[in-house]
Backbone as CSV, one residue per row, in Angstrom:
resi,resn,N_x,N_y,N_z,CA_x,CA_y,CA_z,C_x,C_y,C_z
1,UNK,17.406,-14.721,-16.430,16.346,-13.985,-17.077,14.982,-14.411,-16.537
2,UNK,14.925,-15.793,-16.482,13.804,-16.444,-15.819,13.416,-15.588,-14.732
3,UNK,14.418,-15.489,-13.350,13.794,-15.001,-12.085,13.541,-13.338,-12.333
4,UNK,14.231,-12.557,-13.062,13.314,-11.263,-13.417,12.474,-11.300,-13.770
5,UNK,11.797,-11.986,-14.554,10.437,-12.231,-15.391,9.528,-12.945,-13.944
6,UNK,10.151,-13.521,-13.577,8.967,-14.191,-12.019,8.786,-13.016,-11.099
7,UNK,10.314,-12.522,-10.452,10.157,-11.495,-9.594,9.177,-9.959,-10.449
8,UNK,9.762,-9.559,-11.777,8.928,-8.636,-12.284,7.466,-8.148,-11.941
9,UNK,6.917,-10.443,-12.407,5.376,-10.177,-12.121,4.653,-10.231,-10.699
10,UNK,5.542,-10.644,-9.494,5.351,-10.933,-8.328,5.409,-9.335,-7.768
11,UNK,6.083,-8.427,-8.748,6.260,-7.250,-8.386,4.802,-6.495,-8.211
12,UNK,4.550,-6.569,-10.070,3.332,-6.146,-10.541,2.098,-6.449,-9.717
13,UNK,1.846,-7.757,-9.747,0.600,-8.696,-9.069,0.388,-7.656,-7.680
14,UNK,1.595,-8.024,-6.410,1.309,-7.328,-5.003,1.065,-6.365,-5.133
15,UNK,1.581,-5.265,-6.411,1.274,-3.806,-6.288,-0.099,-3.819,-6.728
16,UNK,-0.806,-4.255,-7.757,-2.196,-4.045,-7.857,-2.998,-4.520,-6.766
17,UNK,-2.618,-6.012,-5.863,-3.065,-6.485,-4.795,-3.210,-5.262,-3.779
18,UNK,-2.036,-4.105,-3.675,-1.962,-3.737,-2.580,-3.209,-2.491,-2.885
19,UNK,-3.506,-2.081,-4.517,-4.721,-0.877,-4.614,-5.576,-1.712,-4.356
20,UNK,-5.670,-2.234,-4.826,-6.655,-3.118,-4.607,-7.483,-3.195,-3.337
21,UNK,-6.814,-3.716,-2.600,-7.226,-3.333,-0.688,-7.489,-2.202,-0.196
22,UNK,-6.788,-1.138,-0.735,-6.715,-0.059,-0.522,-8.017,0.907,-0.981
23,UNK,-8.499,0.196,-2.409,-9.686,0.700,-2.920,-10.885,-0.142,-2.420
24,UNK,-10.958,-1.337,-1.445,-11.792,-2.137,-0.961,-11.977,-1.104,0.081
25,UNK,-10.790,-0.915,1.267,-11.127,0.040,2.280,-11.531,1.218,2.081
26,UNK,-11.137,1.927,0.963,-11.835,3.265,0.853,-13.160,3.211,0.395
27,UNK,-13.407,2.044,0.248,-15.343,1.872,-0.466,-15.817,1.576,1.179
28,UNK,-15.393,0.687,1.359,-16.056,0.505,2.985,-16.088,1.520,3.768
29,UNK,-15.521,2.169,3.772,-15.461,3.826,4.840,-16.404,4.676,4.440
30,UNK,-17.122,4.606,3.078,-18.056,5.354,2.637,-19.616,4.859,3.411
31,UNK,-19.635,3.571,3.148,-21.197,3.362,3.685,-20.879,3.024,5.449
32,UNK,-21.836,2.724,6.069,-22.208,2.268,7.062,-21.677,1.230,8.083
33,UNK,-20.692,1.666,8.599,-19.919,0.709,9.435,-20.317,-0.475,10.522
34,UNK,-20.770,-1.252,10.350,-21.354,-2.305,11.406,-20.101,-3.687,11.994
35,UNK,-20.592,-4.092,12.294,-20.258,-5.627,12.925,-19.113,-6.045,11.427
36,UNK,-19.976,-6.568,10.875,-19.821,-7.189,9.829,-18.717,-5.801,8.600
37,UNK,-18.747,-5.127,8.072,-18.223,-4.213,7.709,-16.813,-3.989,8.382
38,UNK,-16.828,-4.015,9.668,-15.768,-3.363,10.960,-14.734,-4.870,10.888
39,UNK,-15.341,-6.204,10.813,-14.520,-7.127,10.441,-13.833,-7.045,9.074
40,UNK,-14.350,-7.112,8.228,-14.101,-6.604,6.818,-13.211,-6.228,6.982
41,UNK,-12.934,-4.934,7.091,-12.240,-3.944,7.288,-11.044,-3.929,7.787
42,UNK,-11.118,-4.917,9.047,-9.968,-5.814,9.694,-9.238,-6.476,8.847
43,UNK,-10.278,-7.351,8.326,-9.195,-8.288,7.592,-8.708,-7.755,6.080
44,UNK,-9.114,-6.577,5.822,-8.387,-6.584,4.339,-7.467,-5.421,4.822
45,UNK,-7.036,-5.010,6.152,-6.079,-4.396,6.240,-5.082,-5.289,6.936
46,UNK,-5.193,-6.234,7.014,-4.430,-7.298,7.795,-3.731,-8.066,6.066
47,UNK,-4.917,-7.984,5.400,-3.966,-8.427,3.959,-3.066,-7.454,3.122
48,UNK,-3.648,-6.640,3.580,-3.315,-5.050,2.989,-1.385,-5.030,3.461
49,UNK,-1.299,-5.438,4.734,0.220,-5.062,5.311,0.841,-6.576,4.872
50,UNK,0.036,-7.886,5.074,1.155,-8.855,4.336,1.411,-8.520,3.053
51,UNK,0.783,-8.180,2.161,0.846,-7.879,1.009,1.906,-6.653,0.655
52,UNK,1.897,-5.702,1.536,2.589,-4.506,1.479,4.437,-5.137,2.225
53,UNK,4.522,-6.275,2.795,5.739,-6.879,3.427,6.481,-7.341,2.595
54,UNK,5.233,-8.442,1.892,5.626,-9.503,0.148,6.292,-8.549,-0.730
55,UNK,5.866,-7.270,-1.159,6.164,-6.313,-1.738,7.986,-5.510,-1.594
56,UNK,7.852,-5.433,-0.662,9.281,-5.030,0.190,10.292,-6.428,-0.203
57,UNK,9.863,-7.389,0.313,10.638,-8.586,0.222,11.042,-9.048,-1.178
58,UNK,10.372,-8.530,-2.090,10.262,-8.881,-3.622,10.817,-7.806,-4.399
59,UNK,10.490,-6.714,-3.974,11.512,-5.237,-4.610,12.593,-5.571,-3.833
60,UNK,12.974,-5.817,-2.781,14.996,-6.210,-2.188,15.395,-7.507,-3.545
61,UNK,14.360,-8.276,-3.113,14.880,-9.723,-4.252,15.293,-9.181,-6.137
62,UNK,14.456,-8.236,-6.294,14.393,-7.643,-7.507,15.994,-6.779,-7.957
63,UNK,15.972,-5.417,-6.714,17.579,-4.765,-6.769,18.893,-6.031,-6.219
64,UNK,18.352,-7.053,-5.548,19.455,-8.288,-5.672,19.584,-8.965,-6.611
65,UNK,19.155,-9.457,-7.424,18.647,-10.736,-8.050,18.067,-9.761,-10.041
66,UNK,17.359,-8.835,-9.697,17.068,-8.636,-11.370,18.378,-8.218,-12.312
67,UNK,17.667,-8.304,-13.178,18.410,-7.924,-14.855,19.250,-6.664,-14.924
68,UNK,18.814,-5.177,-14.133,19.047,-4.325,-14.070,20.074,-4.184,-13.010
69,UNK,20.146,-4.894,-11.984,20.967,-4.999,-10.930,21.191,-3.740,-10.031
70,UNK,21.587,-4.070,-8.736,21.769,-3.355,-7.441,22.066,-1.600,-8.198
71,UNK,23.251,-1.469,-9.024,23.760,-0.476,-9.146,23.207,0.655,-9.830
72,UNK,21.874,0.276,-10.964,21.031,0.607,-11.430,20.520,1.863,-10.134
73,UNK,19.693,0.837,-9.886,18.737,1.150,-8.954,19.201,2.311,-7.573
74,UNK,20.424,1.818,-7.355,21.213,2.897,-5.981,21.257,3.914,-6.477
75,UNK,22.161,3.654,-7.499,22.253,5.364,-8.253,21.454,5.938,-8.910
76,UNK,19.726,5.678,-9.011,19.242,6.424,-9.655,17.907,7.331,-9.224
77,UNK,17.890,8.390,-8.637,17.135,8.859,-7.937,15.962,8.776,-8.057
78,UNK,15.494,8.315,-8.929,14.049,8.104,-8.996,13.753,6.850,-8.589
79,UNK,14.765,5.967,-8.449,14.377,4.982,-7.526,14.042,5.663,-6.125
80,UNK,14.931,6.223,-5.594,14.881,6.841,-4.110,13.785,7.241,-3.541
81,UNK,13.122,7.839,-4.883,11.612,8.988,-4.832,10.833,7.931,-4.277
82,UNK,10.617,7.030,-5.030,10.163,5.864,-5.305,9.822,4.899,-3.694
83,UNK,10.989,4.916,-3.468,10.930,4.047,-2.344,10.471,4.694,-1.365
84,UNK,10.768,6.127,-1.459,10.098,7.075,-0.778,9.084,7.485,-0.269
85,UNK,8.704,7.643,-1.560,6.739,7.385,-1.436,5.984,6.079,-1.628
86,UNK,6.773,4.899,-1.163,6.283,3.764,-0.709,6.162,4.218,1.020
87,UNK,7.838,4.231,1.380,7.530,4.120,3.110,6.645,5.171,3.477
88,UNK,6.432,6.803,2.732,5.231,7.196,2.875,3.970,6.467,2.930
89,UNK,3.846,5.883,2.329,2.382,5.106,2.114,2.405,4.164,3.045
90,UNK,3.580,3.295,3.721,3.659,2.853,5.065,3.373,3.263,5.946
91,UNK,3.642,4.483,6.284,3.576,5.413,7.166,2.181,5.467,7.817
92,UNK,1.369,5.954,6.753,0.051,6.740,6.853,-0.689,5.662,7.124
93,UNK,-0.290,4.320,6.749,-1.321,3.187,6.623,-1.465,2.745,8.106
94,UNK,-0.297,3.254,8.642,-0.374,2.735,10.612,-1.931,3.332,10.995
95,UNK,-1.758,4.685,10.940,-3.143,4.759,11.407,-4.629,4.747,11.261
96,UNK,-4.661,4.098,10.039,-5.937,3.079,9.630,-5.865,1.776,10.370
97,UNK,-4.793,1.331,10.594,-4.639,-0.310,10.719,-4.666,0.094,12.379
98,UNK,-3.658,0.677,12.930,-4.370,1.587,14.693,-5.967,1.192,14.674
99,UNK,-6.650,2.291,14.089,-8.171,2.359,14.409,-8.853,1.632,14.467
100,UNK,-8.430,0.462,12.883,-9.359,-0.701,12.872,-9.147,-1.945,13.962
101,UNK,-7.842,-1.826,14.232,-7.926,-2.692,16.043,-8.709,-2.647,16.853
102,UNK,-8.420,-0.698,16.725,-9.255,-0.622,18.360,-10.710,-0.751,17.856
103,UNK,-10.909,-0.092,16.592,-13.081,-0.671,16.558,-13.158,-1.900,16.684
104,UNK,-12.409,-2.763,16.067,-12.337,-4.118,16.458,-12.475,-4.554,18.113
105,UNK,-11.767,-4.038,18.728,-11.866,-4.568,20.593,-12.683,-3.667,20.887
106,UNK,-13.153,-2.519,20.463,-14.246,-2.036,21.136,-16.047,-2.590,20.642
107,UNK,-15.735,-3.096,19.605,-16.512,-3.919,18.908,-16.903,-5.182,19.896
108,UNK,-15.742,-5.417,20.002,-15.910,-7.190,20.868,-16.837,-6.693,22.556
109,UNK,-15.966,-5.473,22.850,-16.725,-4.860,24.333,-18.036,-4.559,24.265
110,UNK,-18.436,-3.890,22.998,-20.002,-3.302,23.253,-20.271,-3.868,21.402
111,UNK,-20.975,-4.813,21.205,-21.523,-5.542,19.959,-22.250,-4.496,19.348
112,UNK,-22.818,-3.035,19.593,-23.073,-2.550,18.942,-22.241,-0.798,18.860
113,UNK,-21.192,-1.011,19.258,-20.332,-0.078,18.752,-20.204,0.050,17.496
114,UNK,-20.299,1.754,17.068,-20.291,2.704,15.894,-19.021,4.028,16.139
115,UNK,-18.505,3.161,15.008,-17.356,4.789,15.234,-17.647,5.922,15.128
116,UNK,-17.112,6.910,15.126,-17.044,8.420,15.136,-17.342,8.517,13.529
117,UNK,-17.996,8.963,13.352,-18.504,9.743,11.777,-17.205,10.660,11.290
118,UNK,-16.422,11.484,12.287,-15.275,12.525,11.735,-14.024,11.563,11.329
119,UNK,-13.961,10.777,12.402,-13.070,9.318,12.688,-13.086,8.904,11.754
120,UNK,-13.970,8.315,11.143,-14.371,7.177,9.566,-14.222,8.536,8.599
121,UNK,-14.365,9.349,8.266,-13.792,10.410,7.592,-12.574,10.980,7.136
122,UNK,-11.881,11.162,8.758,-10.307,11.418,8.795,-9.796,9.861,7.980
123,UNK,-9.965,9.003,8.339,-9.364,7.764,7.750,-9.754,7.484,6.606
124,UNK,-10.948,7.314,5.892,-11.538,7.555,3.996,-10.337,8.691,3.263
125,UNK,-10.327,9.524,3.912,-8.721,11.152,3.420,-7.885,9.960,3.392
126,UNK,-7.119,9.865,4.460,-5.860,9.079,4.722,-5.549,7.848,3.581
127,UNK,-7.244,7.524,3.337,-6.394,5.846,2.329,-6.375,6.441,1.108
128,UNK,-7.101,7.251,0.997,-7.728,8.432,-0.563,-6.174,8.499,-0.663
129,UNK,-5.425,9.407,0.522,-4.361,9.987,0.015,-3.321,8.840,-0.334
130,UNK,-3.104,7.640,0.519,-2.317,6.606,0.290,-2.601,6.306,-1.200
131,UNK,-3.713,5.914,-1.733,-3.844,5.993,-3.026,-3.158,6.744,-4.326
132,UNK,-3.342,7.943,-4.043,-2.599,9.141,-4.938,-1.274,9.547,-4.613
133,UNK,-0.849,8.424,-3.167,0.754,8.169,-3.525,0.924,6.932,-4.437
134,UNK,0.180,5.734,-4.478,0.204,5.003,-5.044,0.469,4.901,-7.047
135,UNK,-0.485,6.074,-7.002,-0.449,6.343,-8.590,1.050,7.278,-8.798
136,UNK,1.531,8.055,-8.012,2.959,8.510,-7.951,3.817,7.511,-7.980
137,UNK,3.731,6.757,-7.658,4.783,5.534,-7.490,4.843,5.214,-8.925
138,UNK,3.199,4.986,-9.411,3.798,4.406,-11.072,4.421,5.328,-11.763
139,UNK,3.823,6.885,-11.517,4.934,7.771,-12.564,6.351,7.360,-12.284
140,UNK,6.964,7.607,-11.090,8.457,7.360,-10.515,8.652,6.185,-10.934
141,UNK,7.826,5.036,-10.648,8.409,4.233,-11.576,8.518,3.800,-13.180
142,UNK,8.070,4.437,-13.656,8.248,4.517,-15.684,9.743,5.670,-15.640
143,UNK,9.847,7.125,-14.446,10.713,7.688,-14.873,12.301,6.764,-14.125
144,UNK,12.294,5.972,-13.106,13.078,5.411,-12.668,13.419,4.195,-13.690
145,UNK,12.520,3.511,-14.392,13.072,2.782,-15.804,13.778,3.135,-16.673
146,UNK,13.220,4.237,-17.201,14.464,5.017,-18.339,15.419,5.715,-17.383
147,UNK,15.700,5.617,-16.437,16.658,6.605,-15.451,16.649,7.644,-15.903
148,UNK,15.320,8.064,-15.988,15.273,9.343,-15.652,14.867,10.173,-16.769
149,UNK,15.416,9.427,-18.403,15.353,10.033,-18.892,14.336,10.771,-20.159
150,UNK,14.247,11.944,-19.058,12.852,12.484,-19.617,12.930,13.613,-20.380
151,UNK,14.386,13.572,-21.073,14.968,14.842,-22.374,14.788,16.370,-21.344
152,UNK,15.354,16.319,-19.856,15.730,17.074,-19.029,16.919,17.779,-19.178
């Protein structure tokens, strides 16, 4: 009972950790991208994916190891959704974490490199949208708790 109650909150914690970053980068994409900002930016998407790994590693430990167990969870499609629109949110996050490399080395080449205004735009959408998979995840997950059952 102990390690559900640890893994539970290790669950909880990374997932707010991971809006969290997610709502750091989408504030930074709004103002003025510099030196200082463009590092930023680096590094909380560099925490953004350990955090998003911890997460993975801790939901496997959870369908191994929790209260509810493996069989729960396989068979119940709203887990599936679920996991679903996580690796979605994996997905999309490549090409934020892409861009901020390369402003990063193009940063290091010319110290006063400024990205593309459409560029920092297209990517503010992209984490926006990672976000509002994020809040999907919590519905799927309250309906993947009761398996499902939502008097369907």
């Amino acid at each position: 009972m102990l390690i559900d109650f640890v893994l539970a909150s290790l669950h909880h914690l990374l997932v707010f950790g991971l809006i969290a970053m997610l709502v750091a980068e989408a504030s930074l994409l709004r103002g003025t991208l510099d030196r200082q900002v463009l590092q930023r930016l680096a590094g909380i998407d560099m925490g953004y994916g350990i955090c998003a790994m911890l997460l993975i590693v801790v939901g496997i430990a959870r369908v191994a190891f929790g209260i509810k167990g493996h069989d729960f969870h396989l068979h119940n499609p709203w887990f599936h959704a679920k996991v679903g629109a996580f690796l979605l949110v994996g997905l999309l996050s490549v090409l934020p974490t892409v861009r901020f490399l390369r402003w990063r080395k193009a940063l290091a080449a010319n110290p006063i490199y400024v990205p593309d205004a459409a560029e920092i735009a297209k990517l503010r959408g992209i984490v926006r949208f990672e976000l509002l998979l994020l809040a999907a995840i919590f519905v799927l997950a309250a309906a993947m708790a009761r398996h499902g059952g939502l008097g369907l």
